[in-house]
N, C-alpha and C positions, 0 to 999 in steps of 0.2 A: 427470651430470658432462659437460662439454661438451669439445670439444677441447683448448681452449688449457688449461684446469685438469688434464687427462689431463694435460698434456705437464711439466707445472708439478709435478703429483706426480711422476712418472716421475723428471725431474729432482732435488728433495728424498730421493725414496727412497734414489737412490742414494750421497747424504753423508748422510744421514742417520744411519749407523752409528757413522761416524767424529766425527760431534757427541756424540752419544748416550756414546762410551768418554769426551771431557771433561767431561760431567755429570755420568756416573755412573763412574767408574773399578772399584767394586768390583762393578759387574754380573756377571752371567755372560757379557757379551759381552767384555769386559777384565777379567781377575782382575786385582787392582792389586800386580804382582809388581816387584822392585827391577829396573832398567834397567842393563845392563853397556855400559862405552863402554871400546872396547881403544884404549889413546893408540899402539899400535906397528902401527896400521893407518889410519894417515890418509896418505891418498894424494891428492898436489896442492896440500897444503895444507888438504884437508878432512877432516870425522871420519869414519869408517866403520865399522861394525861387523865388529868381528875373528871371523873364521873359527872356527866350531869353538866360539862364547864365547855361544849365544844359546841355555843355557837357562833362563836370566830372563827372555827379550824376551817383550813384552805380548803377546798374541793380536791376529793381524792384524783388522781388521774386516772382517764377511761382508756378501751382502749384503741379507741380513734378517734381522732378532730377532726376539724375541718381541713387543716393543710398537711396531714400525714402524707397525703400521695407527691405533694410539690416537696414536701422534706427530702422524702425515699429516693425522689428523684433524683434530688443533689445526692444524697448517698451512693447511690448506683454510679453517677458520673464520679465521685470525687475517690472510690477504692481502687479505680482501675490508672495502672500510671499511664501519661503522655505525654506527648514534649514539650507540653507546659506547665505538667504537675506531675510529680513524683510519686502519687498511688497512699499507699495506707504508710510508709516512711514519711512523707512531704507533710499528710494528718498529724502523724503524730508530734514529730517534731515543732509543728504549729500548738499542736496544743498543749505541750512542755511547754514552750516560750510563751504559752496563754494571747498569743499577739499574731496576726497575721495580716499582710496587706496584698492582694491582687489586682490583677488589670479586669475590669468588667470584661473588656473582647475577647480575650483567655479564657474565663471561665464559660461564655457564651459559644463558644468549641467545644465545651466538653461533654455536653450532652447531645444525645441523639437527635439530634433536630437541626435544622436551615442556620446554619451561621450568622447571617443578617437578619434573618426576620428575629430569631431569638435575642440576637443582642439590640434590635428596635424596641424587643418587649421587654427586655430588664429593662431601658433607659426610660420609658414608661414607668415601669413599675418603682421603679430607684425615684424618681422624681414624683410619682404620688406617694408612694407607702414603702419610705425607704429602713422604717424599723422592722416592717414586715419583713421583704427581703433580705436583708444582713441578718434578722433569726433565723429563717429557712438555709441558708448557705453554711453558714455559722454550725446548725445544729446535724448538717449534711457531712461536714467537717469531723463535728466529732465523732459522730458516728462511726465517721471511716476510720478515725483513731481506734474507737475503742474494738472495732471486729480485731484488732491483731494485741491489743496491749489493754488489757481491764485493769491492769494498776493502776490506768490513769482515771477509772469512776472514782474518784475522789468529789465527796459533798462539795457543792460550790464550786467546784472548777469549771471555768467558764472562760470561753474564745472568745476575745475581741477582735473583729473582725472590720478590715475597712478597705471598700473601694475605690479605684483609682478609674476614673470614667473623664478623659478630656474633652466628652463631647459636650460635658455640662459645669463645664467653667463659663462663669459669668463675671462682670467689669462690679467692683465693687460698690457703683455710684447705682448697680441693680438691686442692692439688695432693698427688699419692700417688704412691707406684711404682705402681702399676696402670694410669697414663697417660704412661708412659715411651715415648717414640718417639712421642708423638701432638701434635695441629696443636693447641693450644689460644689464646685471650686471655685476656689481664692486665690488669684496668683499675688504676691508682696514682696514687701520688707517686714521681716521683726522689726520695730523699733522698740518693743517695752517685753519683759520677761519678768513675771513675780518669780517668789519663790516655793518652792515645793511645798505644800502642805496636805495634811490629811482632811478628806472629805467624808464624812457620816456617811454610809448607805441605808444604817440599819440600828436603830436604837431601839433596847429592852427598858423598859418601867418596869415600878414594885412599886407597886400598896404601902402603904404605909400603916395601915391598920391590917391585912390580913397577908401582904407580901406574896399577894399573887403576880408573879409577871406576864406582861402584854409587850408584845416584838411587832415595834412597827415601820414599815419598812420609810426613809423620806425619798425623797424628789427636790432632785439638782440640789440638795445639802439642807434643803429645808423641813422642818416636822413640825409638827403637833404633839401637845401633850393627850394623854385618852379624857374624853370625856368624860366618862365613870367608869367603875369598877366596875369588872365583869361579875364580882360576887354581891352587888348591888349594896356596897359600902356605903354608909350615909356618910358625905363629908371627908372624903379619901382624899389624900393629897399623894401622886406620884413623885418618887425619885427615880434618875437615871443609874445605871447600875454601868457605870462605864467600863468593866473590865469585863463586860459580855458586848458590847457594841460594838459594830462589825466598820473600819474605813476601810478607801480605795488612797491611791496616791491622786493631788488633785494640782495641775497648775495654769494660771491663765495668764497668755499674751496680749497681747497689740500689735495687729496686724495693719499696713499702710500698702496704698494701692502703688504701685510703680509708674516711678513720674514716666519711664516710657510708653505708658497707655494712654497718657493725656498729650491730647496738642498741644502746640503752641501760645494757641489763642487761649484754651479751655482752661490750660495750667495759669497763666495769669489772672484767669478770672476769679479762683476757687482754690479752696486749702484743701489738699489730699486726701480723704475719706480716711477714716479707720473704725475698724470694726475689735471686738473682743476675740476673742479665741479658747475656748476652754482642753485642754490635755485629758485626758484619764487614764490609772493605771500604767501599763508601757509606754502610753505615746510621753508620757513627761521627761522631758528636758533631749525632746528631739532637736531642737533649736534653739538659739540664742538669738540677741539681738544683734542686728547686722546680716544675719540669714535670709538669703529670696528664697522664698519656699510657694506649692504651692498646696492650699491643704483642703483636704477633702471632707465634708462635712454634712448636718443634720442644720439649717436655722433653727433656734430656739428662741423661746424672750423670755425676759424674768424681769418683775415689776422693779423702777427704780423712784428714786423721791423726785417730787415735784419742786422745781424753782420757782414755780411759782404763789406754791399752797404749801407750806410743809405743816400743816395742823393737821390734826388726826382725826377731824370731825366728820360727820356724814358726807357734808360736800367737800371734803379733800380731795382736789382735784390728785394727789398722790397716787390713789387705786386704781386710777386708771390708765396710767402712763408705763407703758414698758419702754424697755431697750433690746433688741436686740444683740445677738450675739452665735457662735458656730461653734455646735459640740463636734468637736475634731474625728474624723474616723480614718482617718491615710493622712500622711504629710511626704512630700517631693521635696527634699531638699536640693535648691538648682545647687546653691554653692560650693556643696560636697560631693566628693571625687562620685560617689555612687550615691544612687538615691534608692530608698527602699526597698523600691520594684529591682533595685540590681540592676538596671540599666543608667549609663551614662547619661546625665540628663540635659548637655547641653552640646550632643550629638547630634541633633536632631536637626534635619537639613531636607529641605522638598526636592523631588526630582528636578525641581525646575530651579532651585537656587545652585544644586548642582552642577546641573549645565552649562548654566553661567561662569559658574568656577571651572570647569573645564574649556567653555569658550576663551575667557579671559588670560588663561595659561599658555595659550598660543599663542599673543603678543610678545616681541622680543624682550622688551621691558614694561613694568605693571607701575612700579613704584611714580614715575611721572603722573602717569596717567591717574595716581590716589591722591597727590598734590592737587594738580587741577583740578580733580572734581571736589575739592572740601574748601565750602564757604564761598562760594564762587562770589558771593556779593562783597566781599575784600578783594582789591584790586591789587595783582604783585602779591609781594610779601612772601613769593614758592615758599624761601627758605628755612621760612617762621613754620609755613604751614609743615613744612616736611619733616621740621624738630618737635610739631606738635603729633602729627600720623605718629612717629616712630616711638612719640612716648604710648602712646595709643596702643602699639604695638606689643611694646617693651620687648628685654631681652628673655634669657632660662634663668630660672630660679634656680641655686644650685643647693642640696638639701642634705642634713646625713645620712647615714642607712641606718636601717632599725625601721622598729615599726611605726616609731614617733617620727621621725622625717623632722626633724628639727630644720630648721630656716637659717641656711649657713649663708649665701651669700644672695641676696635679691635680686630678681627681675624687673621690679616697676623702675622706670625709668623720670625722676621730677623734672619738671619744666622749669624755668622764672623768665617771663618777658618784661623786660624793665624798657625804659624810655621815655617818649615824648607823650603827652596827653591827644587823643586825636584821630590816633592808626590803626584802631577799629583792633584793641588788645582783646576788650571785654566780647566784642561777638565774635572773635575768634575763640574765645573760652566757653560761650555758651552754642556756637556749634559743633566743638568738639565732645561736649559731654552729652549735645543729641545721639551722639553716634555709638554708644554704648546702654545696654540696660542698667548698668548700673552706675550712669553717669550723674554727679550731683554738683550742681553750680548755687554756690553761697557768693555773698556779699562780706569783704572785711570789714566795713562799716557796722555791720549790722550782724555782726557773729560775737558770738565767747566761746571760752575755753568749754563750756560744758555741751555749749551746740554744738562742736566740734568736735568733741571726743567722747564721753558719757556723760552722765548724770544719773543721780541716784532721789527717788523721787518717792514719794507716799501714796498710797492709792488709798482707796475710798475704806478698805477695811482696815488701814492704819500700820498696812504691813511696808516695808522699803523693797523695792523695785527698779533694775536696771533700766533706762532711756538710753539707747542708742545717738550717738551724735551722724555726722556726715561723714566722716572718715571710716567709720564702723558699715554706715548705710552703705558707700560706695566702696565695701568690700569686692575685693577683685573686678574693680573698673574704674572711674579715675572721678577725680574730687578737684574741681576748677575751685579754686579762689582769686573770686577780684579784689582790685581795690589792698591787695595786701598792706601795704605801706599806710592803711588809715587801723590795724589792728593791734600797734603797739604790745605791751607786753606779753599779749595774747596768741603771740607767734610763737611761744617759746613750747605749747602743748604740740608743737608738731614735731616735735627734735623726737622722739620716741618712734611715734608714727613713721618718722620718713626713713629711720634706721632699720628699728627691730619688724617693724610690721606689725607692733600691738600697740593696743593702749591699756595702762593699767590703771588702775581705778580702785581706792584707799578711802571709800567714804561712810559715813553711819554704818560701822562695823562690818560692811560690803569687802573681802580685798579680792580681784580676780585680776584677770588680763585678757582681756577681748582682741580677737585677731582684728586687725588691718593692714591687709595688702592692698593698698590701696597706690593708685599715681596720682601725686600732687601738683598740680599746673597752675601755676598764682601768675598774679600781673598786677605790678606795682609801676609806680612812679616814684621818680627821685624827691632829695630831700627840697627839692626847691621847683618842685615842679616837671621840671624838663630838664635832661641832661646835659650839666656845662664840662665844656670840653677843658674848659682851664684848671678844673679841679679834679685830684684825683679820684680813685673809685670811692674809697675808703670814705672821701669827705662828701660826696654826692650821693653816698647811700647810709651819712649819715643819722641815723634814727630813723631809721628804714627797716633794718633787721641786724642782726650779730656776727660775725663772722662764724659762727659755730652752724648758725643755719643757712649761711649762703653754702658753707662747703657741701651740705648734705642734695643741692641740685646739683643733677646731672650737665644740665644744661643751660647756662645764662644766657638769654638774648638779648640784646642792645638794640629798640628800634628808634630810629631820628628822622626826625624830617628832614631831609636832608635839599639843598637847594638845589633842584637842576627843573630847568624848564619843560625836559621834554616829558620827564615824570609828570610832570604837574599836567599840561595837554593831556597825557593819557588818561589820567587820576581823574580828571573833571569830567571828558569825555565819558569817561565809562557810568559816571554816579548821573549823570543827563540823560545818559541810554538807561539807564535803569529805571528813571522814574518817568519819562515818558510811556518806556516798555511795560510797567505799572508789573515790573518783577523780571524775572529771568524767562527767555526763551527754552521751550523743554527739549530736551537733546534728542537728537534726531538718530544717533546712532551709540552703541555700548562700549565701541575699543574706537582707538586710535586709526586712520587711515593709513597707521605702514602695516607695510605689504608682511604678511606672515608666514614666516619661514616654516621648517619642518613640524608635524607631528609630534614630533620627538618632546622626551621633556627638558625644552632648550635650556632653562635657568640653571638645571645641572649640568652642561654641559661644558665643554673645553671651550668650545666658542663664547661662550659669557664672559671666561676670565681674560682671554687675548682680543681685544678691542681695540683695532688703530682708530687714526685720531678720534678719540673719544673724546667728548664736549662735558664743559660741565656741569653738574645737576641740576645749575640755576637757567641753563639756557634749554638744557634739556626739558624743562617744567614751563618754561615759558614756550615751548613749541607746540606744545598739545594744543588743537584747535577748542573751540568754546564751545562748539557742535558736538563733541567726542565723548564728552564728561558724563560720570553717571548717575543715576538718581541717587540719591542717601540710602535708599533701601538697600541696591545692590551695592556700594560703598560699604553699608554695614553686615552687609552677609559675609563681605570678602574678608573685611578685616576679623571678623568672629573666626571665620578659619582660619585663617592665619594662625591669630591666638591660640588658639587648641591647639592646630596638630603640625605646624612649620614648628621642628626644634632644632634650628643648625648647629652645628659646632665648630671652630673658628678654623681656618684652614691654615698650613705654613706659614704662605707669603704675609695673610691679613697679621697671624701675629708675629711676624717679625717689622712691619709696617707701625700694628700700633708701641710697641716696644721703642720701635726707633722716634717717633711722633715725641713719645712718653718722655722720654729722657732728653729731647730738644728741649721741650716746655721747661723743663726741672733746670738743665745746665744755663737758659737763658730767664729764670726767672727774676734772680740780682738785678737785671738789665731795666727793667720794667718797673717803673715808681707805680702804674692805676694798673696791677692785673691781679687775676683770680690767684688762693695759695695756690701751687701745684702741689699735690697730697697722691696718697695710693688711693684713695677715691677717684679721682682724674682716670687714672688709669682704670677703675674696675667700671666707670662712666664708658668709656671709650670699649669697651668689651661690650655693654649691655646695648649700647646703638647699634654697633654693628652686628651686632643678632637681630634687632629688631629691622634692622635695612635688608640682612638677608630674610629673615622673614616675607616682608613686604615682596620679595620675589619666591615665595615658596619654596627656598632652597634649602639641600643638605647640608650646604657647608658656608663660611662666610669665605666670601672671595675678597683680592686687595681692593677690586675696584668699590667693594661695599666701605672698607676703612678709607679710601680717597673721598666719598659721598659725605662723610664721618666729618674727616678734615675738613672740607672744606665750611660744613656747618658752623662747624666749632671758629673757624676764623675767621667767616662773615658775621655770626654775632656777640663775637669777642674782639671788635673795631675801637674798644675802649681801650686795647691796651697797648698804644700809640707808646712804640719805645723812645727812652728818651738820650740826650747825648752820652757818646762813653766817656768823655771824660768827666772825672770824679768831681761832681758839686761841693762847694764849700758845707764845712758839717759849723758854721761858727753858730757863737749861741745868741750875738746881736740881733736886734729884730730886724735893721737894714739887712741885714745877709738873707735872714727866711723870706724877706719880702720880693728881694733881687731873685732866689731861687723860685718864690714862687711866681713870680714876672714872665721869666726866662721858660717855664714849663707852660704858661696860657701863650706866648706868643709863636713859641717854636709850634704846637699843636697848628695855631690860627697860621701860620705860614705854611705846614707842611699838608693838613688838609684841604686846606679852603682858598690860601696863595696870598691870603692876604698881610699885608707888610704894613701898613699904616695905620695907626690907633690915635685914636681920642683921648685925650687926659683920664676924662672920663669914665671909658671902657680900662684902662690899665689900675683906677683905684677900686673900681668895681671888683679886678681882680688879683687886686691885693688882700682884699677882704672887709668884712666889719670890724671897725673899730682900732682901725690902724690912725695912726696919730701922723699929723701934716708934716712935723720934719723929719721921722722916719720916713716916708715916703719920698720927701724930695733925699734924701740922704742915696736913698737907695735908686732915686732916676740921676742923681749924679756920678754913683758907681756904675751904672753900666754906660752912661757918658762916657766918661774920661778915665774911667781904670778899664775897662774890659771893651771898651769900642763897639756896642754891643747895639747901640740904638741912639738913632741922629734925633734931635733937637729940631724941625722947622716951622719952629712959631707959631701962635694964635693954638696952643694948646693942642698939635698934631707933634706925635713922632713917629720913626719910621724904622724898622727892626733891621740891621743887618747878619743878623745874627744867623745859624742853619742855613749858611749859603749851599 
């Protein structure tokens, strides 16, 4: 220790004391006893403490305790700067802002001592006597503020200080009374945020016969009135004197544990834990609902009522029942661009998932390879899978400048699998929101508008409090709804959602706008169950959903049973092998068996984009062996990088491809009685996949062959939209005519899909519809008779189409 640092402690040592009573008041250096102020001893104009009245007054400070040498210590570490602390600047700064959050491993560098042993003995010490340590650091802190800047000994100015230690995060189903008083993390969701309010720390009384005041401090907002009068008043009754009483800013959460911490099994068994969350001072209104944070804290309990006793008698079981809850000291917010600590919080990546990502960059293509391995136990289906990966992926959000960055045109990419009941929609939607942290799979059956978006709710002090819905939960990761088509008018709170990215919320005097970037992937069934090919879209997804909300997905899938044998052989085959196999075979290998080309980073290169005969995605997805595929873990490492740091931007060729795509659909839309509108959504659809397809390959730029992957998705599960003859159908307003045209569109469909030319009486009134009347009908099987030659007559209730030769 050299001179000038001697003198610098010396210095410290001796306010040291008197910091040390406002950190810790209930130490054994200040017992925290009530303060007597005599009003009949102010002399001059000023207060002074009355003669004779000071056996309340605090203990003076001496001038060494017990922990002065472990304070001084932090003092000596925290004046001098380093490359993780900025010296007696980084001090003071913190102690203006009265707020500061560090990394324990950082600070456990900064003193003269073993790097590992010392930061072994904070995490001890943090997990037995973690008020202990945050006052020694805290008051080492200011310290080193005040050696450069004495303006800041201001009475009462006091550091909040909070640790960020990930070695002592625990699962929230840990928390027990056996870790009461100890430092632990919380990784979640917000789902509930009160509102702001003022907490007591510090309430003065007055006598009422002699108007002496007594200042006594409370605990977690709770006090007592004084017993008696310090001037030993007979029959004194106190009042508060509230324009001397001292609050903090005070706000509590609701915090829920993340469905990706629980398994499969475990999560069906049991409803998600949640714990309380207390803010104070700066930490208030670090987060909102819909925020994965994780927060760093003190367990505490504070008594709550008994449901089972609520009388206030001796044996009120009430006195004895606590609840626990976490006075907050640091919060991680994953969801935001930075978190506290200033580092990026969803950077974080092992050598070893690295690797991986650097091994897998050397296969010629990845995107196949992401198809097979998602959901292996759905059999087929690549092309479903591969529109489900890329919403997974989504495209670039495109944003303004400024510091607001406002939300100009969106990156989530929606899903809608519509079809047959059967073809394995719904485990397709609950394995794709395994693959994300912040994946949420609801039920339409079993949802409303307020589970789905906010609510605004009461809590127990009778204040109103925001509820987080599942769109807000699965901020920035994606929101599976089944079952769409059983939630009726209740689809209509997603029209905001799947546009703006918020939801807004107008209730018991509440009005905000809560972000949701969320991807919506639903999966309905038509209005009749399974989709009839004799009807168009419009009437088979009638009361199903609005056309305002089909246009807002990206992506419509069409899936059908569709009849061919040898499907069916493989489809049985494989569900036989499965349940004898009593599950899947574990892969034996991570990439693909083709042979890997250069070092180099191939997916950027000129060889990516000139590919002779190139196959298409469906055959290419179907070629990956079953051996090859990856585990979910490495599946979800890949696609997390992706997301973050793959941002392509569209090349030439790809946009003059979708350009030219864009304006086919548009000039041939007239043509098409059962297709999607074609709108400038279509188009800004067709940008956001092929960002997410060059994604899926790592790449800078989007190549044509990504917009060809594109296409072709788009017109494998848009097979509904079966053009129909060009010449111009009668527009007459007889019901014969609508009947004939609608005849002429189920038969040309059944002959040009399926080959089939001969019908039942039966199947043809079936597809005239309900409630068509018997001589309309025959009116109209004798017009296409004998006026239009359109369909033969051969008895016993068969006819036979010649119609779409």
């Amino acid at each position: 220790m050299d001179q000038e640092e001697a003198v610098a402690v010396g210095a410290a040592r001796r306010i040291c004391p008197q910091l040390w009573v406002r950190y810790c008041p209930d130490s054994a250096l200040g017992e925290a006893q009530p303060e007597v102020i005599d009003p009949s001893a102010h002399v001059g104009g000023k207060k002074g403490k009355g003669k004779g009245y000071n056996k309340g007054k605090p203990a003076q400070p001496v001038a060494s305790f017990e922990y002065a040498d472990e304070v001084l210590s932090w003092f000596v570490a925290f004046r001098q700067p380093s490359p993780c602390w900025g010296g007696h600047a980084a001090a003071q700064a913190a102690l203006e802002a009265r707020q500061l959050t560090l990394k324990l491993a950082e600070i456990a560098s900064l003193r003269r001592r073993d790097p590992a042993v010392e930061l072994n003995s904070l995490l001890q010490q943090l997990m037995r006597q973690p008020d202990l340590l945050l006052a020694q650091v805290a008051v080492g802190i200011h310290l080193a503020a005040l050696e450069k800047a004495h303006h800041l000994d201001e009475d009462g100015l006091k550091l909040d200080l909070g640790l960020v230690a990930p070695e002592l995060q625990r699962p929230m189903q840990a928390l027990r009374s056996d870790i009461i008083d100890s430092y632990v993390g919380l990784k979640g969701s917000v789902v509930r945020a009160a509102a702001i309010a003022p907490m007591v720390t510090e309430l003065t009384f007055s006598c009422g016969r002699c108007a002496t005041e007594v200042v006594k401090p409370t605990k977690d907002g709770r006090f007592e009135y004084p017993s008696a009068c310090p001037r030993k008043c007979k029959f004194a009754r106190f009042s508060v004197e509230k324009d001397k009483c001292k609050a903090i800013d005070w706000q509590r959460i609701r915090l829920q544990e993340d469905f990706s911490e629980l398994g499969s099994e475990e999560l069906s068994r049991r409803v998600p834990q949640t714990v309380d969350c207390d803010f104070r001072r700066g930490m208030v209104g670090a987060c909102v609902p819909g925020d994965s944070v994780t927060l760093y804290g003190i367990v505490r309990y504070m008594p709550t009522a008994s449901a089972f006793n609520k009388g206030d008698g001796k044996n009120s079981s009430s006195r004895a029942l606590f609840v626990l809850y976490l006075e907050v000291k640091a919060v991680v917010n994953i969801r935001r661009a930075f978190s506290s600590t200033g580092d990026k919080a969803d950077a974080e990546f092992t050598p070893l998932q690295l690797e991986f990502i650097r091994e897998i960059h050397q296969e010629p293509e990845r995107f196949p390879l992401l198809v097979g391995s998602f959901c292996r136990q759905i059999y087929g289906q690549n092309l479903v899978k591969a529109a489900l990966l890329l919403s997974l992926l989504g495209g670039c959000a495109v944003r303004a400048p400024g510091a607001e960055k406002r939300l100009r045109r969106r990156g989530d990419i929606h899903t809608l699998l519509l079809g047959d009941p059967g073809l394995g929609k719904s485990e397709l939607l609950r394995a794709l929101a395994k693959l994300t942290p912040r994946g949420v799979y609801v039920a339409g059956n079993s949802s409303s508008i307020a589970g789905l978006t906010a609510s605004v709710v009461r809590d127990s002090a009778g204040d109103f409090a925001l509820e987080a819905g599942a769109l807000i939960l699965a901020d920035q990761g994606v929101c599976c709804i089944d079952e769409f088509d059983k939630m009726g008018a209740d689809q209509q709170a997603l029209l905001e959602a799947m546009e703006q990215q918020t939801v807004s919320i107008a209730k018991a005097g509440i009005v905000c706008s809560l972000p949701a970037q969320t991807t919506v992937v639903t999966a309905a069934n038509p209005a009749k169950g399974s989709w009839d090919l004799g009807q168009t879209l419009v009437q088979n997804l009638k009361g199903v959903m609005s056309e305002a909300l089909l246009s807002r997905f990206d992506v419509v899938f069409l899936m059908r049973d569709e009849r061919n044998a040898d499907n069916d052989v493989a489809l049985s085959r494989h569900i036989v092998r499965q349940r004898m196999a009593a599950g899947l075979p574990p892969p034996t290998s991570r990439i693909t068996g083709v042979p890997v080309g250069s070092h180099g980073d191939w997916a950027n290169s000129q060889a990516a984009e000139q590919q002779p005969n190139r196959v298409t995605l469906q055959e290419r997805c179907s070629a990956v062996p079953a051996n090859a595929a990856l585990p979910q873990e490495l599946l979800m490492t890949y696609v997390r990088y992706a997301r973050q740091f793959a941002q392509p931007v569209l090349g030439k060729a790809a946009k003059n491809r979708i350009k030219e795509f864009y304006l086919k659909r548009k000039a041939n839309s007239h043509k098409a009685a059962s297709q999607l509108p074609v709108t400038l959504r279509l188009l800004e659809a067709l940008i956001r996949l092929s960002e997410a397809r060059a994604k899926a390959e790592l790449r800078k730029v989007v190549l044509l062959s990504d917009v060809e992957d594109i296409i072709e998705i788009f017109e494998a599960g848009a097979d509904f939209e079966e053009q129909l003859p060009d010449e111009p159908i009668r527009k007459g307003k007889t019901k014969a005519n609508n009947i004939v045209d609608r005849l002429k569109q189920f038969m040309d469909r059944r002959a040009k899909l399926d080959g089939i030319r001969e019908f039942k009486d039966r199947e043809l009134r079936s597809a005239a519809g309900a409630g068509v009347k018997e001589e309309d009908f025959d009116k109209a099987i004798r017009r296409l008779n004998e006026q239009e030659n359109a369909l033969l007559i051969k008895g016993s209730g068969t006819y036979y189409y010649v119609g779409a030769q």
